[in-house]
C-alpha positions as CSV (number, residue, x, y, z in Angstrom):
1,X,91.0,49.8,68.8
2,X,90.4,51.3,65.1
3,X,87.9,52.8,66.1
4,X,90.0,55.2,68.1
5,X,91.9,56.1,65.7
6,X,89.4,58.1,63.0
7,X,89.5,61.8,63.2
8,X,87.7,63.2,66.4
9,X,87.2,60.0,67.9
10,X,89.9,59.5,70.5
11,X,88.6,62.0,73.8
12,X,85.5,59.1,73.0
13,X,84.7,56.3,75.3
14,X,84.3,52.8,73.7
15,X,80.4,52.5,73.6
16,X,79.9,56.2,72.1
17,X,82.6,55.9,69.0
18,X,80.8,52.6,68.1
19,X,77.0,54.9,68.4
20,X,78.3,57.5,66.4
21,X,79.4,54.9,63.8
22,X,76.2,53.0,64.1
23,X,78.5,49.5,65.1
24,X,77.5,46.8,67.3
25,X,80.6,45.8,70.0
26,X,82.6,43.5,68.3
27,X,82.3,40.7,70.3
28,X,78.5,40.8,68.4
29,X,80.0,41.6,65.0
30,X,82.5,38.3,65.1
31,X,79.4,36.0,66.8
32,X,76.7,37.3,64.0
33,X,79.9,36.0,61.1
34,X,80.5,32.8,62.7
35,X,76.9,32.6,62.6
36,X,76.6,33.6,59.1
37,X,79.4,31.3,58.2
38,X,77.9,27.9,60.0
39,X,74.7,28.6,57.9
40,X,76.7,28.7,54.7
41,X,78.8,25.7,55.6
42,X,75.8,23.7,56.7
43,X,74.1,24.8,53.3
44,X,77.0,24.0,51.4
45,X,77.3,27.7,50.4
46,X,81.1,27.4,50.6
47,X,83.7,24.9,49.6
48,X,84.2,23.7,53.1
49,X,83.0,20.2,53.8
50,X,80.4,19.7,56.8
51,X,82.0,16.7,58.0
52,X,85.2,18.8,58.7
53,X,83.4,21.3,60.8
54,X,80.2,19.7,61.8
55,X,78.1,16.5,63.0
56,X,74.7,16.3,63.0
57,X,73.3,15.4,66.6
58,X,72.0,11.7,66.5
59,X,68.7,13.1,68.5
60,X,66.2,13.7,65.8
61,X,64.1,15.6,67.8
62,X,64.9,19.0,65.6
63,X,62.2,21.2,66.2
64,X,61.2,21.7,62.4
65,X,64.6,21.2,60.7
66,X,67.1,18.2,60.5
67,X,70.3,20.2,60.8
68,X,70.9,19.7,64.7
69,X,74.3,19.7,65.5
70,X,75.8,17.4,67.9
71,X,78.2,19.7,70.4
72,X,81.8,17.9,70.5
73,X,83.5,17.0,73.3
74,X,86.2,19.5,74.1
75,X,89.6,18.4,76.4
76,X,91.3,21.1,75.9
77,X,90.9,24.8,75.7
78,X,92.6,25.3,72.2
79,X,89.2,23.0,70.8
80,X,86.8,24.7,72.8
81,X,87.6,28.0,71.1
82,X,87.5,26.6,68.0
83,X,84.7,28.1,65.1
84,X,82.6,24.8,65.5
85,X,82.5,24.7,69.6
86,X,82.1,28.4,69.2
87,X,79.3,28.3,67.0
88,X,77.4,25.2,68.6
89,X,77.4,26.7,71.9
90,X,75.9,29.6,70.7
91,X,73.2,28.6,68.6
92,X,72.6,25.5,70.4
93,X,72.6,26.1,73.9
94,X,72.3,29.9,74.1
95,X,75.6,30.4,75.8
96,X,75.8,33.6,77.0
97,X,78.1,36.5,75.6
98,X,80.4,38.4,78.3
99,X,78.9,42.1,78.9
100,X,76.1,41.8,76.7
């Protein structure tokens, strides 16, 4: 952990070294970028097409906005922890973060 390693830091557990720094765990940090990320892609923000990443769900019952995505079917575990399947399951269907 780098956090462990600044000065004064290493007799600290986990949880206090990331108060003292005023961090989130990082399992929250990398979810909030992939976040971040899927907004820019879908808003064409960055030079990666949606139609690599994404598909919009055929459902157009949105809920206010028309940028459902559809979640892809996953066969094997190297796609399901993919950014896309990552981000989908998240946003989409609230699925849950491990000790959160």
């Amino acid at each position: 952990m780098f956090t462990k390693r600044l000065p004064g830091m290493m007799s600290l557990s986990y949880d206090a070294r990331l108060q003292l720094l005023g961090l989130g765990r990082l399992e929250l940090r990398r979810i909030h970028c992939d976040l971040i990320m899927c907004i820019k892609v879908t808003h064409q923000l960055v030079s990666i097409p949606f139609s690599s990443m994404f598909e919009l769900s055929a459902s157009r019952a949105t809920r206010g906005h028309p940028f459902k995505l559809a979640y892809p079917d996953s066969r094997t575990n190297v796609r399901a922890n993919s950014f896309p399947d990552r981000v989908i399951g998240i946003c989409c269907y609230g699925l849950k973060v491990n000790n959160v």
